[in-house]
N, C-alpha and C positions, 0 to 999 in steps of 0.2 A: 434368523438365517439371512434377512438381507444386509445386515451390517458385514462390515470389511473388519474383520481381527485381525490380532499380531501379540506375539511375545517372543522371547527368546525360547529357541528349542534344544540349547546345549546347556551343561551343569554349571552352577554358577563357582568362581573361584576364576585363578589363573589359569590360562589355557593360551595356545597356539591362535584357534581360532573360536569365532565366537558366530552362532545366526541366529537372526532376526527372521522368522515366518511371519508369511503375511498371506491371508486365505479371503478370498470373497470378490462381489461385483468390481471393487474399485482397486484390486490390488496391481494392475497393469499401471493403472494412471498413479498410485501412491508410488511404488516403484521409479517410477518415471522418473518423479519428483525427487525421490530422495537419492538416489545413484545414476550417475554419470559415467555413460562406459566411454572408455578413452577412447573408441573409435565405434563412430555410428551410435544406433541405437540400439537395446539388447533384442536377439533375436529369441523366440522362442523355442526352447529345447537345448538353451547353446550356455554354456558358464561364461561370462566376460568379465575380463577385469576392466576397475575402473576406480572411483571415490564416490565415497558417500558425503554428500555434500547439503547442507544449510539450507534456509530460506533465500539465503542471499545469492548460493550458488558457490559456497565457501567451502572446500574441500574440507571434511572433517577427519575420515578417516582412507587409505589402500583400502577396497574392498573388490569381491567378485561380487557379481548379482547376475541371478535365475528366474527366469518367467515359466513356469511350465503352466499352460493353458484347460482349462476346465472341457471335458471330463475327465483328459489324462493326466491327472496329478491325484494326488493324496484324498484330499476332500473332496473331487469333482468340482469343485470349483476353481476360477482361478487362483494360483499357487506361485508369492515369488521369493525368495529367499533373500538376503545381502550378507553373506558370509564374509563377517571384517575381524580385526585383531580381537582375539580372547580379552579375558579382562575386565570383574564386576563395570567399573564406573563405563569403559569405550562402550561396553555390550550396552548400558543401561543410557548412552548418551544415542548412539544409534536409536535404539525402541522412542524414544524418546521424540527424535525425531518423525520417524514413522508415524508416532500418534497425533504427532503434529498436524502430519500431512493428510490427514483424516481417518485412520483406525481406530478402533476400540482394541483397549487392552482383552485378551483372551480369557476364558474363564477355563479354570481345571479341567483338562480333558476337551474340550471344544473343537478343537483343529479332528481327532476323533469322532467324537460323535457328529460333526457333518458328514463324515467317512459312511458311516454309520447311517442318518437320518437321510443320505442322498444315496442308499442301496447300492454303497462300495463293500461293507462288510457287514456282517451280523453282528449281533451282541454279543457271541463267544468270541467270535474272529477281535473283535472291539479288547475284550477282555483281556486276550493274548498279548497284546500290542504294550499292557503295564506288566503282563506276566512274566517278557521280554525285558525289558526295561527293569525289573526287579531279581532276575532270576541268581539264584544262590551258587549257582552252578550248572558242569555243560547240561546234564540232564534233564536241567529246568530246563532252559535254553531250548534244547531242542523239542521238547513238550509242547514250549510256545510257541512255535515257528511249526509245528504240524497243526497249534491248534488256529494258527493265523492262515494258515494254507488251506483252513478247511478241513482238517482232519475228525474233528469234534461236529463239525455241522455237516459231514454227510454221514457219522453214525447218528447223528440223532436222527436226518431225515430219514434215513434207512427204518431205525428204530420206530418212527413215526408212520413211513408207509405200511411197514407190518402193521401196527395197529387200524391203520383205514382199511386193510383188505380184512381184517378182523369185524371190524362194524358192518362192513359191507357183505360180510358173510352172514351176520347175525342180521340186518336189514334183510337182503334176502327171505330167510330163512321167518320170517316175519310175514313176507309181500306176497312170496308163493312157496307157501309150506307142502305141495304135494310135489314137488322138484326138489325142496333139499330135504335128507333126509336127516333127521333132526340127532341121530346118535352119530353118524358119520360126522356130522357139522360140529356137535359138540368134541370129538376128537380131534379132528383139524383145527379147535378154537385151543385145546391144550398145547399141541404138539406148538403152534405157532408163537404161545405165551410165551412158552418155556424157551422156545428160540432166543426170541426177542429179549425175554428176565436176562438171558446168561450174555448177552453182547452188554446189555446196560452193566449188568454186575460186575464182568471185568475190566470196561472203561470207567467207572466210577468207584470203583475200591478206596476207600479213604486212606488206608495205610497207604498203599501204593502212592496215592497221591498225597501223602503228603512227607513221604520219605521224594520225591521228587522235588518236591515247593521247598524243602525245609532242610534233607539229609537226612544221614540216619546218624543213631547212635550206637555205639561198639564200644561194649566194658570189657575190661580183660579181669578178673575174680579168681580169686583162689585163695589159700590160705598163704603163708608168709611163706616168701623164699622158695616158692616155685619159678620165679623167674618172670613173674609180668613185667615190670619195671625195663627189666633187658628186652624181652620180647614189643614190648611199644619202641624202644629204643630202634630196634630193628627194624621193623614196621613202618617207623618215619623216614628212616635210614641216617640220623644223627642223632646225639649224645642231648635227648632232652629231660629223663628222669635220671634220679640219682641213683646209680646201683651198689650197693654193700652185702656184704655175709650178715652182716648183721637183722635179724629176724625185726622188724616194726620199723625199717628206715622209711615206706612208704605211709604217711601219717593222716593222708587226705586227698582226696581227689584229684587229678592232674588229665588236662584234659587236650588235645593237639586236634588240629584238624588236616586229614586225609583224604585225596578224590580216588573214588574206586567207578569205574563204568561212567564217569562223569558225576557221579553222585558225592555230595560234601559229605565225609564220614569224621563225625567226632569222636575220636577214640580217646580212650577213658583210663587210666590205668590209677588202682584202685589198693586202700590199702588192704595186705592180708587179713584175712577172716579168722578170727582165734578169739577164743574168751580171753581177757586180760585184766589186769586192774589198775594199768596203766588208767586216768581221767580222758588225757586226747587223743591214745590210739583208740580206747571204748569208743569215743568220735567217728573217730574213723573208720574204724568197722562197719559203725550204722549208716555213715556216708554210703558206702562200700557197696553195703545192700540196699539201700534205696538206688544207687546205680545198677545194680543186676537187676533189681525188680523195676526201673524204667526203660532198660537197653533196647534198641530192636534186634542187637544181636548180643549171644556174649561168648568170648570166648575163655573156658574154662579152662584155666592151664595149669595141670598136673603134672609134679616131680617123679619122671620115669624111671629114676634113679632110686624111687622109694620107694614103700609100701602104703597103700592108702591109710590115711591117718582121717580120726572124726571128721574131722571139720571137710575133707575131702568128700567122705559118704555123704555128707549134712547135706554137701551143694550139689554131688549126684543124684541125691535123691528127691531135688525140686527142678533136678534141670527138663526145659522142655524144647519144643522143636527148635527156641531159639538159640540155643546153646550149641557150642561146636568144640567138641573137649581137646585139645591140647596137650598133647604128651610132650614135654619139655626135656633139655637134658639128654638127649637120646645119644651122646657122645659116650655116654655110659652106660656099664651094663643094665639093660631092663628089668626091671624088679616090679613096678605097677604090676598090676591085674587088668588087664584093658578089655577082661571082660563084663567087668564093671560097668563099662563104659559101654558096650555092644549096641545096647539101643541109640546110640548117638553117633553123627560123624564127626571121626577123628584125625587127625595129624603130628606126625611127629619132629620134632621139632627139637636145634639148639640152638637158643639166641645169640651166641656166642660166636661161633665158627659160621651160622649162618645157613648149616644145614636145616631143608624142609621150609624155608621161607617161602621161597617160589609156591611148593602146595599148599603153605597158611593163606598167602594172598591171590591163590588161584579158587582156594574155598570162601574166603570173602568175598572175591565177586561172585562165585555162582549162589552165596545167600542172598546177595542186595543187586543181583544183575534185571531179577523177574520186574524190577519198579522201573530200571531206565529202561525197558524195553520200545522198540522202537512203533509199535504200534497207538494208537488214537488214544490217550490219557483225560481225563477228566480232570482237573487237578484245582480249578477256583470253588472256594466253599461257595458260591451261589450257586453254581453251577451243579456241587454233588448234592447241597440239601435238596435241589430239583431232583433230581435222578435219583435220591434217594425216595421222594415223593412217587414219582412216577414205577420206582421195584414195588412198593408197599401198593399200589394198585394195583399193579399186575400182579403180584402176588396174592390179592383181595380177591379180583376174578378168574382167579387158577383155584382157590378154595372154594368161593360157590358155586363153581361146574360141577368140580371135582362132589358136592355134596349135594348134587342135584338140582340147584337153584334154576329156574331158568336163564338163557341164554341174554335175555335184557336186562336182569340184573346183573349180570358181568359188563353190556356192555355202560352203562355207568362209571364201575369204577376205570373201563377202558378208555374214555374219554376223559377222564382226569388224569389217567398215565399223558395220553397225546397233549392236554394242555399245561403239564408239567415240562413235558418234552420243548415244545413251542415254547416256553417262559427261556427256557437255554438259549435259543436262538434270538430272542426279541422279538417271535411273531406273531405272540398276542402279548409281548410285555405292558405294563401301566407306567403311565410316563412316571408316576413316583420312583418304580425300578430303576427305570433309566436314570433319573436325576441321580440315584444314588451310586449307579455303577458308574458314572465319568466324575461324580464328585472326587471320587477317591485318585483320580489321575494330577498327575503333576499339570503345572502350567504351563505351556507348548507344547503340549501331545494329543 
């Protein structure tokens, strides 16, 4: 922590501009050394142009340089920037100098974890910062940016204070038992579990979070020449499957990517389902259905123009809440049975003319809207295997109440919930944790 770091903190390649961070005790006087503002010297809080210059005092490159002064900057420490021309070799001749002028190269994550270890941020907040930097989409995006703002570390402390007024009730109830009354105590100890379970459970939902981190998937299924193929076409809004009359033109998996609610949607379009003895449509089918049976959504799209045929009933009769059936064709007289379909929501649809799009993709987002929702998400696998840790105790002493156990063997497993809790934020982490969660960060962040 006493050392003065520095690396670059933009992508490497060709770029516009390129910076050089530099965090710690000497980053004023290294500064100094390496940028020359064309007039005076840089003032604190202020962008100046100027060069970045040599040992000798040899102009190397046009650059701007920034001092922003410890504790208000990034790390709390001092913080100076030299934002000069883009470009592996100019970025890597800058740093270069820099390290000359006496920093140490940064280690992964570092310029972070002094954020971090000088109590700018927590270890969720920390967490966010690559969640940011990584994100797949706006959903992610915005996920990170609540969970950087603090949105994850005041449910947990929340989460955490119900558990201390929980011990403290059972403590109580322990010190002077002829004041609490020990069956009222034990119902205020459920009623508060249960609180507390159901805030963890739905910021921590793994699906949720990781149709956030990662997208979802959307297969379109059906048997041959219902219209998937047009219907993804439609969907994307240009001409990227092949459509024919012809029944098995769809021979294999064909896969596009779509944002619905900010969410990446990889839609799927799939080849018809039919017994054959075709060798590579047989392929295809099986593709087909290991695509329906990995979807998080599917939509089944049925020829409104026909009569259910097998292979129709086959796929009605496994579809489940993920399924959202598809009447196709609806430019023609209806002949389906859509009561077939009664336990499922539907839409009717022509891919063609375009009719019922609007309500196809107004039902796709209200399937995959509940995961970008704008409240407090849990979404780093460290973070929910804790929180998964901390339901499994609270639901531990929600069953031995519930089964008469005393009050103190709940509070055990309650105090495993609370130090499961506190592992999210780093506030009883083990520096091995920590080593490991800035390992994983790039180098200048």
């Amino acid at each position: 922590m006493g050392d003065t770091i520095a690396a670059i903190a933009t992508a490497r390649g060709e770029a516009g501009v390129a910076i050089v961070r530099i965090s710690g005790p000497q980053a004023q006087r290294i500064l100094g050394e390496c940028f020359q503002a064309a007039r005076g010297n840089v003032a604190p809080g202020r962008l100046c142009y100027g060069h970045v210059v040599d040992g000798q005092g040899e102009a190397m490159d046009e650059a701007m340089g920034v001092l922003m002064k410890g504790p208000a900057s990034y790390t709390r420490e001092d913080v100076a920037e030299i934002q000069c021309h883009g470009g592996e070799v100019n970025a890597q001749r800058v740093l270069r100098r820099v390290l000359e002028a006496g920093a140490r190269l940064a280690e992964p994550g570092e310029f972070t974890r002094r954020a971090f270890e000088n109590g700018r941020m927590d270890l969720s907040q920390a967490e966010a910062v690559m969640a940011l930097v990584g994100a797949k989409g706006q959903a992610a995006a915005r996920a990170a940016v609540r969970q950087m703002s603090g949105g994850v570390s005041q449910l947990v402390e929340e989460a955490a204070k119900g558990i201390l007024d929980m011990l403290s009730l059972i403590e109580a109830g322990n010190d002077f038992p002829e004041e609490v009354e020990e069956q009222a105590a034990r119902d205020q100890l459920l009623r508060d579990i249960r609180q507390v379970y159901r805030a963890l459970q739905r910021a921590g939902d793994p699906t949720r979070a990781r149709l956030v981190r990662s997208g979802a998937v959307a297969a379109l299924c059906g048997r041959p020449n219902t219209g998937k193929s047009s219907l993804m076409n439609a969907l994307l809004e240009y001409q990227r499957a092949i459509v024919t009359n012809q029944p098995g033109t769809t021979r294999d998996t064909l896969t596009e990517t779509m944002e619905v609610e900010g969410l990446p949607v990889a839609l799927t379009d799939t080849a018809g389902q039919r017994d054959c003895a075709d060798q590579a449509e047989r392929i295809g089918v099986d593709r087909a259905r290991q695509a329906e049976e990995q979807a998080d959504l599917v939509l089944l799209v049925l020829d409104g123009s026909q009569s259910a045929q097998p292979e129709d009933l086959d796929m009605i009769s496994r579809a489940d809440q993920r399924y959202l059936a598809v009447i196709n064709k609806c430019d023609r007289p209806l002949v389906f049975d859509v009561n077939l379909v009664k336990h499922l929501e539907r839409v009717s649809t022509c891919a063609l003319n375009g009719a019922g799009m609007d309500q196809l993709r107004a039902a796709i987002r209200r399937r995959l809207s509940g995961a970008a929702s704008e409240e407090a998400l849990i979404t780093g696998e460290r973070q929910l295997a804790l929180c998964a840790q901390a339901l499994q105790r609270l639901e531990s002493a929600r069953t031995g109440l519930e089964a008469g156990f005393p009050a103190d063997v709940a509070a055990v497993d309650l105090q495993g919930a609370l130090e499961a809790l506190w592992s999210i934020t780093g506030k009883n982490a083990r520096e091995s944790v920590i080593d490991q969660v800035f390992s994983r960060f790039c180098v200048g962040k």
